[in-house]
C-alpha positions as CSV (number, residue, x, y, z in Angstrom):
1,X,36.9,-2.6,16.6
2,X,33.5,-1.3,15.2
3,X,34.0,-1.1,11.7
4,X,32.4,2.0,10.4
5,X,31.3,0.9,6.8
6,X,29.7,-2.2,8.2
7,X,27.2,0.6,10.9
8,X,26.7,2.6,8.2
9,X,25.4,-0.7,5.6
10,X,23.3,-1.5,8.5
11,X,21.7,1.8,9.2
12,X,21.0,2.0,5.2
13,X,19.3,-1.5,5.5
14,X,17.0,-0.4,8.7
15,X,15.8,2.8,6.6
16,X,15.0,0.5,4.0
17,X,13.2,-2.5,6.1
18,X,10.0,-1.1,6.2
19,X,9.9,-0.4,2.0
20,X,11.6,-3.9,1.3
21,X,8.5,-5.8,4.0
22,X,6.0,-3.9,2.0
23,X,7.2,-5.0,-1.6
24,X,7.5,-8.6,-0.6
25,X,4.3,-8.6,0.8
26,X,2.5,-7.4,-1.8
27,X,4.3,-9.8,-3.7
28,X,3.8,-12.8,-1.8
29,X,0.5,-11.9,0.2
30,X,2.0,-13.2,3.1
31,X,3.7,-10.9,5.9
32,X,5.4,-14.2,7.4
33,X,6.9,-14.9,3.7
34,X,8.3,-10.9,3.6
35,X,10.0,-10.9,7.1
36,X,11.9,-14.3,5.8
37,X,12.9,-12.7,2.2
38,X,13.6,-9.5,3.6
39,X,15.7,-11.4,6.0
40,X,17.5,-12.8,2.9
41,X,17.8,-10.0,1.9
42,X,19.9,-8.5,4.6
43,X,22.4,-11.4,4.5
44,X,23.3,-10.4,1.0
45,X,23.3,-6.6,1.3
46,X,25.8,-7.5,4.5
47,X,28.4,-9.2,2.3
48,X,28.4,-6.3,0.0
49,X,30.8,-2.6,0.1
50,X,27.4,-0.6,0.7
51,X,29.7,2.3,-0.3
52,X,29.9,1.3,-4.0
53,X,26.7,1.3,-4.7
54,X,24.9,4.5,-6.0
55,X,21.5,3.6,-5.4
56,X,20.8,1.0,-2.3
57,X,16.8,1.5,-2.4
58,X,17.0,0.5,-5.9
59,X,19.6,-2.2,-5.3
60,X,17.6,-3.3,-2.2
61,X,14.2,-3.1,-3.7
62,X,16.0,-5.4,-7.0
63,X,17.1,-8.2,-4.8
64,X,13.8,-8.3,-2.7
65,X,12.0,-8.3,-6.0
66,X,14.4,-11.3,-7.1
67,X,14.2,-13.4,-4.0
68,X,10.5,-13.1,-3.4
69,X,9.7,-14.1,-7.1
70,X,11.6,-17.1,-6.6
71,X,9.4,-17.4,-3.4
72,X,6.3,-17.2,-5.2
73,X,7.0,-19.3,-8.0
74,X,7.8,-22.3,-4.6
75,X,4.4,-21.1,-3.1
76,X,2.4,-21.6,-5.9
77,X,3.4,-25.0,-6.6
78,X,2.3,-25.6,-3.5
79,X,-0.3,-23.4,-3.7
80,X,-2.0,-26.4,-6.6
81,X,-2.5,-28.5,-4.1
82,X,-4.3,-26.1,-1.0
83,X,-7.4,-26.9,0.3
84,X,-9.8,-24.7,-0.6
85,X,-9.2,-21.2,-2.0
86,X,-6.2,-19.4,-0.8
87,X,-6.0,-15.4,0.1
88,X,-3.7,-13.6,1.4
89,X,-2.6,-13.4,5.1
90,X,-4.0,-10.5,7.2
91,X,-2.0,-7.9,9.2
92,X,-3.2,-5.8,11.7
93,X,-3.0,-2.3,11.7
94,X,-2.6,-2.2,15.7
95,X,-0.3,-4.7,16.5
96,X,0.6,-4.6,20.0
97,X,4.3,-6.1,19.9
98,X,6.7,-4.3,17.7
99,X,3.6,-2.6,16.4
100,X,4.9,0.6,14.6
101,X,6.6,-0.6,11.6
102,X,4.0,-3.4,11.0
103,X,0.6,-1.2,11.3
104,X,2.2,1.4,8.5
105,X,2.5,-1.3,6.8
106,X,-0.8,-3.2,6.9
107,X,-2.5,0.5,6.1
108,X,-0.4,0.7,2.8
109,X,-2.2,-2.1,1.7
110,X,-5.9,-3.2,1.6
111,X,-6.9,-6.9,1.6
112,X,-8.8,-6.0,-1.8
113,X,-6.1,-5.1,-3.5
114,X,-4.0,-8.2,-2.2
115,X,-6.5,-10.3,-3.4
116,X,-6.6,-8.5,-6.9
117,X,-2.7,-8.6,-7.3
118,X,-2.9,-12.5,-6.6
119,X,-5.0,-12.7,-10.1
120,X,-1.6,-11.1,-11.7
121,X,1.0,-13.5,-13.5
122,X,4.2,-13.0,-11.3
123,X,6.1,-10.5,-13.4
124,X,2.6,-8.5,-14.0
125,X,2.6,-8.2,-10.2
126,X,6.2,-7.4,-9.2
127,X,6.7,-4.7,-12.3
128,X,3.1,-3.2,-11.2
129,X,4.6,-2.9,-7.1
130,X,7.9,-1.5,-8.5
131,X,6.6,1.1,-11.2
132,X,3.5,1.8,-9.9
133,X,3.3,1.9,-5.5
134,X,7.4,2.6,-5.5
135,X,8.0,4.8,-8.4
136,X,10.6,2.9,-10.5
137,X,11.5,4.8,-13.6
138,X,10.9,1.8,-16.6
139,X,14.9,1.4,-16.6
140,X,15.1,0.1,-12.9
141,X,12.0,-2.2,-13.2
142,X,13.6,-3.7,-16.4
143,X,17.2,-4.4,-14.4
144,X,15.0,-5.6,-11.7
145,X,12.9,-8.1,-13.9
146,X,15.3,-9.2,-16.5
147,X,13.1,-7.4,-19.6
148,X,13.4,-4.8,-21.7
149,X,11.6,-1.8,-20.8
150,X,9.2,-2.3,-23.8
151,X,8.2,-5.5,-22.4
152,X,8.1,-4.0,-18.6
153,X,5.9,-1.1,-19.6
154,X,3.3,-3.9,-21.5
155,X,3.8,-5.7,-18.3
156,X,2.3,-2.5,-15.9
157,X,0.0,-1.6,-18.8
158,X,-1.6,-5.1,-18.7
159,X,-1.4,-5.4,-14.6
160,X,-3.3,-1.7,-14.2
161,X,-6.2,-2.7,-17.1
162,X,-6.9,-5.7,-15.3
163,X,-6.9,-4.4,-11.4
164,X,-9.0,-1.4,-12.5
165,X,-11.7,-4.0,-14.2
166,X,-12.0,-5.4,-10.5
167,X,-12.7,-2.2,-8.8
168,X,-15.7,-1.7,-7.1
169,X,-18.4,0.0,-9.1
170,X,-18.7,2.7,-6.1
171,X,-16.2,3.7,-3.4
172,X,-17.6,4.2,-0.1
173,X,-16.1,5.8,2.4
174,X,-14.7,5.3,6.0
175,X,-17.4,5.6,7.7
176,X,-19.7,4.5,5.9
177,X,-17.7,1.1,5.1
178,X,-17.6,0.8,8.8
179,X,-21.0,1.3,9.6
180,X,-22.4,-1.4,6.8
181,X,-19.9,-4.0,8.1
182,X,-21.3,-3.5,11.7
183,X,-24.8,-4.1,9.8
184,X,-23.4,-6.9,8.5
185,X,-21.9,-8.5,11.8
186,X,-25.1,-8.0,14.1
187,X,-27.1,-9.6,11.6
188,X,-24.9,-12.2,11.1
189,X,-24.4,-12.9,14.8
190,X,-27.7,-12.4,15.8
191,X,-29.4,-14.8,13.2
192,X,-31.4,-11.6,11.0
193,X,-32.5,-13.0,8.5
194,X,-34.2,-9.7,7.2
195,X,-30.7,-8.2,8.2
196,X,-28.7,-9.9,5.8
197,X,-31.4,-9.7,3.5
198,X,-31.4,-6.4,3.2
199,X,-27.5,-5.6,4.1
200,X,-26.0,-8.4,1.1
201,X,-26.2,-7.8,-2.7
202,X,-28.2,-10.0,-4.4
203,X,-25.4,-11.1,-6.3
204,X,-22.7,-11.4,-3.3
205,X,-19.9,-13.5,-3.2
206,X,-18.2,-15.1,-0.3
207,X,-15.2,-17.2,-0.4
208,X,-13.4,-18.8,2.6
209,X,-9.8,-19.9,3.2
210,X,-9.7,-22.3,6.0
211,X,-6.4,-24.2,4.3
212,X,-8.2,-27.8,5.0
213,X,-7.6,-27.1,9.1
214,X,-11.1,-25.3,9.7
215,X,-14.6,-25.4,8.0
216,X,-15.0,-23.3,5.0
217,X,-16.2,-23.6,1.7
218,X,-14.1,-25.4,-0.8
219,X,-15.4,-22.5,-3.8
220,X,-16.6,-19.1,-3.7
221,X,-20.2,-19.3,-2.6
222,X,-22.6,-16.6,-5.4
223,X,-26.3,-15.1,-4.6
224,X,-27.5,-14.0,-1.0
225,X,-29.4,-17.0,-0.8
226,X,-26.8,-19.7,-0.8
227,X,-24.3,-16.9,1.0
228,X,-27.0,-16.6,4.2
229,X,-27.4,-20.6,4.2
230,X,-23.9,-21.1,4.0
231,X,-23.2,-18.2,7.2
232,X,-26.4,-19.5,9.0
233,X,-25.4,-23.4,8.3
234,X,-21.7,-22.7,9.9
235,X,-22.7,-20.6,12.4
236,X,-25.2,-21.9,13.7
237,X,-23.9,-26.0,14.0
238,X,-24.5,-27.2,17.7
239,X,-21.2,-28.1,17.7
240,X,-19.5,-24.9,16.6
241,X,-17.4,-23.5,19.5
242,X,-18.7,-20.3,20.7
243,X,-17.2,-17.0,19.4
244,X,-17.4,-13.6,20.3
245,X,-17.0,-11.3,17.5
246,X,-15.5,-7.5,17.6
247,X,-14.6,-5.3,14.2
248,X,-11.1,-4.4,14.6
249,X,-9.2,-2.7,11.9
250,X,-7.2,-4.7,9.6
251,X,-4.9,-3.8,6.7
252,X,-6.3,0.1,7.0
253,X,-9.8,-1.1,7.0
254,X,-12.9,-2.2,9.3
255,X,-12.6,-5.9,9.3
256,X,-14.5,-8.4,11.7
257,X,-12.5,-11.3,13.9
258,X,-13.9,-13.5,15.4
259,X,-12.4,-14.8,18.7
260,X,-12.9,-18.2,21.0
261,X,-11.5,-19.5,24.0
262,X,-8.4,-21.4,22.0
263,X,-7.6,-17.6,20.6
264,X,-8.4,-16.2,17.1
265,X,-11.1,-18.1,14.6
266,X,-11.3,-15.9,12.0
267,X,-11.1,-12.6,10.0
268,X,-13.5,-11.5,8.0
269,X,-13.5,-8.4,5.0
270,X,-16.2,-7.3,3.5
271,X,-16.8,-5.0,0.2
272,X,-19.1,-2.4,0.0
273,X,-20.8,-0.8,-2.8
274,X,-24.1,1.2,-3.2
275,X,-24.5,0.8,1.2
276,X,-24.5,-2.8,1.0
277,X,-21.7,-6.1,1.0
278,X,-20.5,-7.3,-2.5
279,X,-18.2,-10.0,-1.6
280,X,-16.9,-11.1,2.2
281,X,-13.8,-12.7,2.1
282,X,-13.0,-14.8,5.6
283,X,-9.5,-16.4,6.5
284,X,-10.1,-19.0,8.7
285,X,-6.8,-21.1,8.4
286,X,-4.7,-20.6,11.9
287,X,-1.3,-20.9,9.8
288,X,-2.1,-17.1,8.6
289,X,-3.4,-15.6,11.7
290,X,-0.3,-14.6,13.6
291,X,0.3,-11.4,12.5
292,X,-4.0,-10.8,14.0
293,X,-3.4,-9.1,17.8
């Protein structure tokens, strides 16, 4: 017989999933790591009376906050010894396979601000998710982190000074993002050199994660110059395998992959401000592709 608590602790659970994925990943910048802590997660909540606890979001949310710190703190040992710089693993926002609850998802969360909230010490970041993108009153964040509230609220204070230092200057919108990254990807494709020219800042930055398994650069490139030797250099190698390239949209934004024959080579983000690219950020490394349709 069916016991009626444990449906009940389960249906709880699945009304919480999609929250708990979205916390870990913007904790751990990785959708892969999430689904695995999340799946944690559920094994503890499922030896536990769900019916004597007054709060399960903010029970759930505390033990996914728990388990994916530990997480991070593993990951970034390993982290010390990556090839190359590391960012954050992309999600579509039109996954074709159990698509729904994974495209909310990837439009609650821009690659920008993944990026930024990898700058964050661990506790800045996870007190910043709870307080600040799930609402936690100070109290809950503190049980959640182990800190008093004084040291919780410096913790959110320090984590929004220093994410709203690396907002862009100018916020462009949809369309307008769209349309300079589809400058951005015929020049680049077609060899323009008076295209990139006049689409990059002069002061652009790229930076590639290819995680020592594909060709990328082992530091953020700065200037046009050395960006447009660097995408001209790579892409134009006579042993490059051919890629087609379509703009596809990718954590709620315009984002270019590029595809070959063996399946997906790349994805590429890029920045806008004042109608041209500030910084492209490309994830080349297969291992963080999967979740790319």
């Amino acid at each position: 017989m069916n016991d009626p608590r444990s449906n009940d602790a389960a249906a709880t659970f699945e009304d919480h999933r999609r929250l708990l994925v979205g916390a870990a990943y913007r904790l751990l910048g990785s959708h892969s790591d999430a689904e695995d802590v999340v799946q944690e997660v559920w094994i503890r909540w499922s030896t536990v009376d769900a019916s004597t606890i007054d709060e399960p979001r903010a029970y759930l949310l505390t033990i996914t906050t728990r388990l994916a710190l530990n997480r991070l703190r593993q990951l970034r040992t390993r982290r010390e010894s990556y090839v190359g710089p590391w960012l954050p693993e992309p999600v579509s926002s039109d996954p074709r396979d159990d698509g729904a609850a994974a495209a909310e998802l990837a439009d609650d969360v821009s690659m920008a601000m993944l990026i930024v909230l990898e700058s964050l010490s661990p506790l800045e970041r996870a007190a910043f998710v709870l307080a600040d993108v799930f609402g936690m009153p100070s109290g809950e964040v503190a049980g959640a982190l182990d800190r008093s509230p004084a040291a919780v609220r410096q913790l959110v204070h320090r984590a929004r000074s220093h994410i709203e230092a690396r907002q862009p200057r100018t916020v462009v919108d949809t369309a307008r993002h769209r349309e300079v990254t589809e400058r951005f990807l015929a020049a680049a494709t077609n060899g323009d050199l008076a295209g990139l020219v006049a689409v990059l800042s002069p002061d652009v930055t790229l930076v590639t994660d290819g995680g020592g398994v594909r060709r990328a650069a082992l530091r953020p490139i700065h200037s046009a110059d050395k960006v447009i030797r660097w995408l001209f250099g790579v892409m134009g190698r006579r042993d490059a395998e051919p890629v087609t390239a379509r703009l596809q949209v990718v954590n709620g934004e315009t984002a270019v992959v590029l595809d070959t024959a063996e399946g997906i080579d790349s994805v590429w983000f890029v920045t806008v401000e004042d109608d041209r690219v500030s910084e492209v950020h490309a994830i080349r490394n297969p291992d963080k592709l999967g979740a790319i349709t």
